[in-house]
C-alpha positions as CSV (number, residue, x, y, z in Angstrom):
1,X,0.3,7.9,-19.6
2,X,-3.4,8.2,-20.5
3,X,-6.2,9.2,-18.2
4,X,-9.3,8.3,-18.3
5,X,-12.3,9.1,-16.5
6,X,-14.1,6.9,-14.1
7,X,-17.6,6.4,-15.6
8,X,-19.9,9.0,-15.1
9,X,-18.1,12.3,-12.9
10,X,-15.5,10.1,-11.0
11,X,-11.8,10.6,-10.9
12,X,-9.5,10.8,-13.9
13,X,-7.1,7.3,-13.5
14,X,-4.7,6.4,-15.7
15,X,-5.1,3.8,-17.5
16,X,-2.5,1.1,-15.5
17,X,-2.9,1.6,-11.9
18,X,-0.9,0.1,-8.8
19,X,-2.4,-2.3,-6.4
20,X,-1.0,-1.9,-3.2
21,X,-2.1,-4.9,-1.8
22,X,1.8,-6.6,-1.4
23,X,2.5,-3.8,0.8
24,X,2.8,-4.5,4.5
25,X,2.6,-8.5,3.7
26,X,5.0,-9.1,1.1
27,X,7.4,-6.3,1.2
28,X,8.3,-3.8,3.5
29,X,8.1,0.3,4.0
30,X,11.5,0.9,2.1
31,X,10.5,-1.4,-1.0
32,X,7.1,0.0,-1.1
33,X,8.5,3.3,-1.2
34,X,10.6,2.3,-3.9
35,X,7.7,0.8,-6.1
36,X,5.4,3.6,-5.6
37,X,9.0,5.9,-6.7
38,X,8.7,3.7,-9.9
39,X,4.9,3.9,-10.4
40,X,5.3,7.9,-10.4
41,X,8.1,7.7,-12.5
42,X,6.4,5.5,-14.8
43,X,3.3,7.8,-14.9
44,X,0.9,6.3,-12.9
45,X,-1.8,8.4,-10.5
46,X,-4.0,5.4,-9.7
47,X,-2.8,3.5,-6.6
48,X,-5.1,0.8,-5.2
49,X,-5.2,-0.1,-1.7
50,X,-7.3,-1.5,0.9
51,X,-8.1,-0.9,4.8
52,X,-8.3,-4.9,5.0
53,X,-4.5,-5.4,3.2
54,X,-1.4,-6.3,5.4
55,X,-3.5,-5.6,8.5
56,X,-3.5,-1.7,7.2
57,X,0.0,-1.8,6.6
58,X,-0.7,-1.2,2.8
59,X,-2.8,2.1,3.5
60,X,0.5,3.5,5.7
61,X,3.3,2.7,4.3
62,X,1.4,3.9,0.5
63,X,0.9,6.9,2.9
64,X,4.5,7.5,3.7
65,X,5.7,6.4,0.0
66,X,3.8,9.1,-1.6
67,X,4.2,11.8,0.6
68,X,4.5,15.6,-0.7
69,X,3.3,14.1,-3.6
70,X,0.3,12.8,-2.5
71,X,-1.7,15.4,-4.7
72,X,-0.9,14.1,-7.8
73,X,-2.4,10.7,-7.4
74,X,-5.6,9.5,-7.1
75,X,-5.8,7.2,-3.9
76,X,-8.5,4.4,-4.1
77,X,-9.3,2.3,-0.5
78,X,-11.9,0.0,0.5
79,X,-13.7,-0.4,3.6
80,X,-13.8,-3.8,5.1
81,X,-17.0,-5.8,5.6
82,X,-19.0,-6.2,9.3
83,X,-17.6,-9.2,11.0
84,X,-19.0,-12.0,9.8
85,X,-20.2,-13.2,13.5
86,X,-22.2,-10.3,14.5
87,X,-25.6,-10.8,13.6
88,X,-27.1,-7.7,11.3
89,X,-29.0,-4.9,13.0
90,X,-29.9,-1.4,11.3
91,X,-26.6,0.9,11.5
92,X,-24.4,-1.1,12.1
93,X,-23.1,-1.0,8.3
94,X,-22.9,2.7,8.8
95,X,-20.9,2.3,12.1
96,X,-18.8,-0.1,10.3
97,X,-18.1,2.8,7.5
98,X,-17.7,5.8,10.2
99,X,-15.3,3.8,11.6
100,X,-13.2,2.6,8.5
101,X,-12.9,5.6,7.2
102,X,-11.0,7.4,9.9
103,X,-8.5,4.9,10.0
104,X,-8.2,4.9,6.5
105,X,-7.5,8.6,6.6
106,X,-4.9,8.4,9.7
107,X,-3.1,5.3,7.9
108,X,-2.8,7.6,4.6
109,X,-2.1,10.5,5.8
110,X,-4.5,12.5,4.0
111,X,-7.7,14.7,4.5
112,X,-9.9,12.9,1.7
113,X,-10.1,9.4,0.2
114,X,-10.2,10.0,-3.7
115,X,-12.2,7.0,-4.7
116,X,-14.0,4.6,-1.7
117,X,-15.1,1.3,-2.3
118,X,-17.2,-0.7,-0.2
119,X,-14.8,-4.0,-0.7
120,X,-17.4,-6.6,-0.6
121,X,-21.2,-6.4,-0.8
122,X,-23.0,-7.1,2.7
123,X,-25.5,-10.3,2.4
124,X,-27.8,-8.4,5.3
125,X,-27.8,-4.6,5.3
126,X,-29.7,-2.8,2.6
127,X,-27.8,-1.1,0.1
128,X,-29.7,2.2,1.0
129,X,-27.9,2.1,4.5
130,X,-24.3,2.0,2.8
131,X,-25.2,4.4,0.3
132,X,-26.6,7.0,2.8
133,X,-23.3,7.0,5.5
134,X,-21.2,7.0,1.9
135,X,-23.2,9.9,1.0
136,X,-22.9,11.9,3.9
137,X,-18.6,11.2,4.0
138,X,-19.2,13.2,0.5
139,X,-21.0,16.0,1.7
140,X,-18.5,16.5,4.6
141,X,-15.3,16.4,1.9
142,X,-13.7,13.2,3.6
143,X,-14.4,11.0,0.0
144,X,-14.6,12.4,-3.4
145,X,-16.2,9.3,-5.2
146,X,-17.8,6.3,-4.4
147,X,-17.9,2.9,-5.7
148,X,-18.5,-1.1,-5.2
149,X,-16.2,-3.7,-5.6
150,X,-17.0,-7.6,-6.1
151,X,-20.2,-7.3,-6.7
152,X,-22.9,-8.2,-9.2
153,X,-25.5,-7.4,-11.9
154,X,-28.5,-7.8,-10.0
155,X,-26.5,-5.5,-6.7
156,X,-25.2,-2.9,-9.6
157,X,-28.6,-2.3,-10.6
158,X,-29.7,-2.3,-6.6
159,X,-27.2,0.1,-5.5
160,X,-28.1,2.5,-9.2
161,X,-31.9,2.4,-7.9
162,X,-31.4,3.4,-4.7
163,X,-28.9,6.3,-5.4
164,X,-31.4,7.7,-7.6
165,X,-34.8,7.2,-6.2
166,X,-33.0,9.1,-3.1
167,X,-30.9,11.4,-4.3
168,X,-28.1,9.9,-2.7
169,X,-24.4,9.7,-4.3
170,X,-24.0,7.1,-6.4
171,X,-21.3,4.8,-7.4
172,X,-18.9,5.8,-10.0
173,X,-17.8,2.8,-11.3
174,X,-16.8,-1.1,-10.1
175,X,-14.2,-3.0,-9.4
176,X,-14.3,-6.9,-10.5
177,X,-12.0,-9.8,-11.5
178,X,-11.3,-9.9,-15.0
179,X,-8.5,-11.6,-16.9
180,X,-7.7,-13.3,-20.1
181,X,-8.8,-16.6,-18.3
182,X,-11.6,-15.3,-16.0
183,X,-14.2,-14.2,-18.6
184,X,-17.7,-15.2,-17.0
185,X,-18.4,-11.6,-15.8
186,X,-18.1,-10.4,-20.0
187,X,-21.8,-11.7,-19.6
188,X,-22.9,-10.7,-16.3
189,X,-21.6,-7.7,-14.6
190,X,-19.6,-5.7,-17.0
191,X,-23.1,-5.1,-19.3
192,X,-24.8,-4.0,-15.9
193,X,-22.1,-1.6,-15.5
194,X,-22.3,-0.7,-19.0
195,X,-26.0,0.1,-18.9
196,X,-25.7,2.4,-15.7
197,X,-22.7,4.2,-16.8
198,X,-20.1,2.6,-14.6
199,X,-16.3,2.8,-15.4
200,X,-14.9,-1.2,-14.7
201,X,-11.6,-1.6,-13.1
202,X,-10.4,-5.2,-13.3
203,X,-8.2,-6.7,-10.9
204,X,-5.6,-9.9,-11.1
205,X,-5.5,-9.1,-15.1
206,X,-2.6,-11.1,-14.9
207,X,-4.0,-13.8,-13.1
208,X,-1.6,-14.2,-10.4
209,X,1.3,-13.9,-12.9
210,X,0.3,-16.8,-14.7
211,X,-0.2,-14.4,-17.7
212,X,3.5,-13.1,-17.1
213,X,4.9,-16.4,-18.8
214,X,7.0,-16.6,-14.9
215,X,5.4,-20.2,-14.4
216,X,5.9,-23.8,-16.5
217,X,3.5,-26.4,-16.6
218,X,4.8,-29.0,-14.4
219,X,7.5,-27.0,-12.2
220,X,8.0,-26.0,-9.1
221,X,6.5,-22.3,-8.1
222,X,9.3,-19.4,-7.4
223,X,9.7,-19.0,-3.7
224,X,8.9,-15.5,-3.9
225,X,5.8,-15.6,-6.3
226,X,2.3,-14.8,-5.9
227,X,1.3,-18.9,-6.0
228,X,3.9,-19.6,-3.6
229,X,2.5,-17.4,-1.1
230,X,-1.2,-18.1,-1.6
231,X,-0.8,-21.8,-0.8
232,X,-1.7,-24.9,-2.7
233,X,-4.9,-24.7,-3.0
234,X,-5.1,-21.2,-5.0
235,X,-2.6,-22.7,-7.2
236,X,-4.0,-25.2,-8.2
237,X,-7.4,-23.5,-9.0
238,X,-5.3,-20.7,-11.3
239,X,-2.6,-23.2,-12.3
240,X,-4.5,-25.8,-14.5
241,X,-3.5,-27.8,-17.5
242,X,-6.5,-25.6,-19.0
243,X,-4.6,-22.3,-18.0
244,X,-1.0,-23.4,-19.2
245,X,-2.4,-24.3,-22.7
246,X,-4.4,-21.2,-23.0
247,X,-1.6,-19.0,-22.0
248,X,0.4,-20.7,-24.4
249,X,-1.9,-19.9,-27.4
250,X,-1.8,-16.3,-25.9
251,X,1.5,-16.1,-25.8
252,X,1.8,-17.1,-29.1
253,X,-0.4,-14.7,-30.2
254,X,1.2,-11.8,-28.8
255,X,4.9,-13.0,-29.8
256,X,3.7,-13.3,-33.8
257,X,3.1,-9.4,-32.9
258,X,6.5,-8.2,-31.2
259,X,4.3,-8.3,-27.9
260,X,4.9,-10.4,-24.8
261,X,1.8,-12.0,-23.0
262,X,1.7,-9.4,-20.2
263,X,0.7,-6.5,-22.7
264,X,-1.5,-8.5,-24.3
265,X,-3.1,-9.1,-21.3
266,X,-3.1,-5.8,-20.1
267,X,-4.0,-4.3,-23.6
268,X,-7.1,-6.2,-24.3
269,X,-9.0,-5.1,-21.3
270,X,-8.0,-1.6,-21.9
271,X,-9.3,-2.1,-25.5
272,X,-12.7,-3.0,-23.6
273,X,-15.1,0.1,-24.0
274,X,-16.0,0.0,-20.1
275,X,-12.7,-0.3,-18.7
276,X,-11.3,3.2,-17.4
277,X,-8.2,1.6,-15.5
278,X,-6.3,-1.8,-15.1
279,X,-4.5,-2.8,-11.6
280,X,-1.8,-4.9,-11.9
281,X,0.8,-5.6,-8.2
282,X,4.4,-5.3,-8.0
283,X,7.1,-6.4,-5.3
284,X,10.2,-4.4,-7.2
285,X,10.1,-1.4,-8.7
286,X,11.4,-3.5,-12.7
287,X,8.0,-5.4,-12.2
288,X,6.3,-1.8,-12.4
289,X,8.4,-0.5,-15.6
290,X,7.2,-4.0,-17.4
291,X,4.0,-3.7,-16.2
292,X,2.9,-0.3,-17.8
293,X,4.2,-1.3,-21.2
294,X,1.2,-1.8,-22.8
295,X,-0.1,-2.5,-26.5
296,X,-3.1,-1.0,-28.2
297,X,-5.1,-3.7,-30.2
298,X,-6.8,-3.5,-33.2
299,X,-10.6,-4.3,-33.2
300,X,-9.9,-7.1,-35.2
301,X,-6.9,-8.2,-33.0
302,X,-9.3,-7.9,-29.7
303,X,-11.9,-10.1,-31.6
304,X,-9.4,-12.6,-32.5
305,X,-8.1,-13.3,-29.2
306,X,-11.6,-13.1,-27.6
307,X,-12.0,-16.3,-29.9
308,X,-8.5,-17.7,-28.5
């Protein structure tokens, strides 16, 4: 599978990478360790986890999954934000960090983190106070690369300031949601990220698996889906009338091509000249095999369907 490297000196990834955010809430250790067996198999290095996912389940049994082969991956985690009722005082952000990161470590198994996000952006600490205990995890060899997740233009450009006015280590690229049918960040933050030099990584490119073709307008979720187990209310801010027809054009778009909708969905953001690496989930090791098949598009197929 290709690699690519994560904007400006961060990780090589390849291009499809895992998210490991079902693990430890939708399946178990022994089915994990069976998707991650695909993922390798398939060629994939880039697993994507998260202290905050199944309770930090996720980070241990990804951990156990990879095992002696833990070397040949690149293993991305996020740190989990302050809680939301403690009021803000300086270091506490750091504290937060110190602390995340040994766990993080203990749940994987591992002596380094090779790409650490900070998950969500904190509304009250400065971004100097994150960058600076991130910085110093670098120096002591316990993260390899840094980088921000669910953030925006105006805190990309923030966080770039302050890395480089003092000297600390700066984020390597970003992680955002970006799909087919969430496009309002084409505007926003992917040209901020563009500008500083930052590789994107889009999450939910499949929008919940709406973009698999596995849903019909007008019937009943599958028990074991994604929109099953999010509740009601997700589903019916992905599921629209809106969504449906527009997946339907896709669809039909991609089938006049010999392509289903998933790689069209996967393949247009990797024809996007700031994404490094797309994440897609999987609950069975088949979901991971259809997953990676992707499609490369023509300039003038990636302009048509930006029109769809």
């Amino acid at each position: 599978m290709e690699l690519r490297t994560l904007g400006s000196g961060g990780p090589q990834l390849s291009v499809m990478g895992l998210g490991c955010n079902n693990f430890g809430m939708r399946i178990d250790a022994a089915t994990t360790a069976a998707v991650v067996g695909a993922a390798l198999d398939a060629g994939i290095t880039h697993f994507d986890t998260a202290e905050m996912y199944g309770g930090g389940k996720s980070e241990e049994f990804l951990g156990a999954a990879l095992g002696t082969r833990r070397d040949e991956v690149v293993i991305a985690t996020k740190f989990s934000p302050r809680p939301k009722d403690q009021p803000y005082a300086p270091g506490m952000l750091a504290a937060r960090i110190d602390e995340a990161v040994e766990g993080s470590l203990r749940r994987l198994g591992t002596d380094r983190i090779d790409l650490y996000y900070q998950h969500y952006p904190d509304a009250d600490a400065p971004v100097d106070e994150a960058l600076e205990a991130l910085t110093a995890l670098v120096e002591a060899g316990k993260v390899l690369h840094i980088a921000s997740s669910n953030v925006d233009a105006e805190q990309i450009h923030a966080a770039a300031s302050a890395s480089s006015s003092k000297d600390l280590a700066p984020y390597v690229g970003t992680q955002i949601h970006w799909s087919l049918l969430v496009r309002d960040v084409e505007t926003t933050v992917v040209p901020a990220a563009a500008e500083i030099g930052l590789g994107v990584v889009p999450y939910f490119p499949l929008a919940s698996g709406l973009l698999t073709g596995k849903y019909k307008r007008g019937e009943p979720f599958p028990d074991d889906s994604r929109m099953a187990a999010f509740g009601e209310q997700f589903a019916k801010r992905v599921a629209t009338d809106e969504n449906f027809s527009k997946v339907a054009a896709y669809a039909a778009f991609a089938a006049a091509r010999g392509h289903s909708v998933t790689e069209l969905a996967t393949g247009w953001l990797l024809a996007q000249p700031s994404v490094t690496s797309v994440i897609t989930g999987a609950t069975k090791p088949e979901q991971v095999t259809s997953n990676v098949r992707t499609w490369t598009l023509t300039p003038e197929e990636v302009a048509e369907v930006a029109g769809i």
